[in-house]
N, C-alpha and C positions, 0 to 999 in steps of 0.2 A: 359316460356321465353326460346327462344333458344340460344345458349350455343354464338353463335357469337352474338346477342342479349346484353345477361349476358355481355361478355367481353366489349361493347359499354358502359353499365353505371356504373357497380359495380367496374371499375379502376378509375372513377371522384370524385370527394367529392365537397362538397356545404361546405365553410369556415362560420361558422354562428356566428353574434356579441353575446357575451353572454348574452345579454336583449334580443334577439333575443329566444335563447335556451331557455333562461326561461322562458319567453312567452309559446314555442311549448312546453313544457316540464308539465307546466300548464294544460293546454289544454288536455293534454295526461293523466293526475294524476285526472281531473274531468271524462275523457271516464272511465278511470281505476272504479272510483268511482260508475260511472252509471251502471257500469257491473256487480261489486260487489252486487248492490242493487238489479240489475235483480238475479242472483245468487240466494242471500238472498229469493229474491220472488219465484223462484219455489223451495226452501226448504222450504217455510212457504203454500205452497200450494195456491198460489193467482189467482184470476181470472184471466183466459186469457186473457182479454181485458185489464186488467191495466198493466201486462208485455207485450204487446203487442205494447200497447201504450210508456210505456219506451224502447221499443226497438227503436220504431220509435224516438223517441228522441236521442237515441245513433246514430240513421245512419242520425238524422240531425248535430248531433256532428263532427261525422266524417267527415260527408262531409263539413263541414264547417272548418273542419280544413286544409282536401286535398285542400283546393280553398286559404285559406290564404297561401298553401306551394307552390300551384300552380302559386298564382300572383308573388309571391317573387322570383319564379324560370321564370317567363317571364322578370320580370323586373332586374334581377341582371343576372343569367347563361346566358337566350338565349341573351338579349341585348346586356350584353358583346361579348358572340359568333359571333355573327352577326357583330358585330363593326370591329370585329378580320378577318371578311371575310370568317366562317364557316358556309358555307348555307346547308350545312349537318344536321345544327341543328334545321332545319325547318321539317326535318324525325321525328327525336326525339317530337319534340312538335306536331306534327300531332298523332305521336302514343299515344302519352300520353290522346289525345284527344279523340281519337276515344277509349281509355279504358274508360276513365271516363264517355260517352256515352252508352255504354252497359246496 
């Protein structure tokens, strides 16, 4: 990320309801979980194919968490932005897009 980049998002903050947090916070305490067990699997020497297979379930984890942060950030950040008359923030959601695209 470039450093003028940086200074565009890491000064913003997203205000999140606390049912909200614990929700994402959930979410994040099950990844947490699923990693531990992969862990656990290459200390107990398991076939590749079954950590393999729970990875792939982690990076469906995650990305299914990136997309519930990603709607939540269209419909609350950019729609406010937008409302507000900042069409700058149609940069920002185009990049974000073409990250998640890679």
């Amino acid at each position: 990320m470039e450093n003028n980049e940086c200074d565009k998002c890491c000064n913003k903050k997203t205000h999140r309801a606390e049912e909200e947090k614990k929700l994402l916070n959930n979410r994040l305490s099950r990844i947490e979980g699923q990693i531990k067990g992969v862990r656990k699997m290459i200390g107990e020497d398991a076939y590749c194919n079954d950590v393999l297979i729970q990875l792939s379930a982690i990076e469906n984890s995650v990305k299914s968490l990136s997309n519930q942060i990603l709607e939540n950030h269209l419909y609350t950040c950019i729609a406010r932005d937008m409302e507000n008359g900042k069409v700058g923030t149609i940069d920002e959601i185009i990049s974000l897009f073409k990250r998640f695209n890679k």
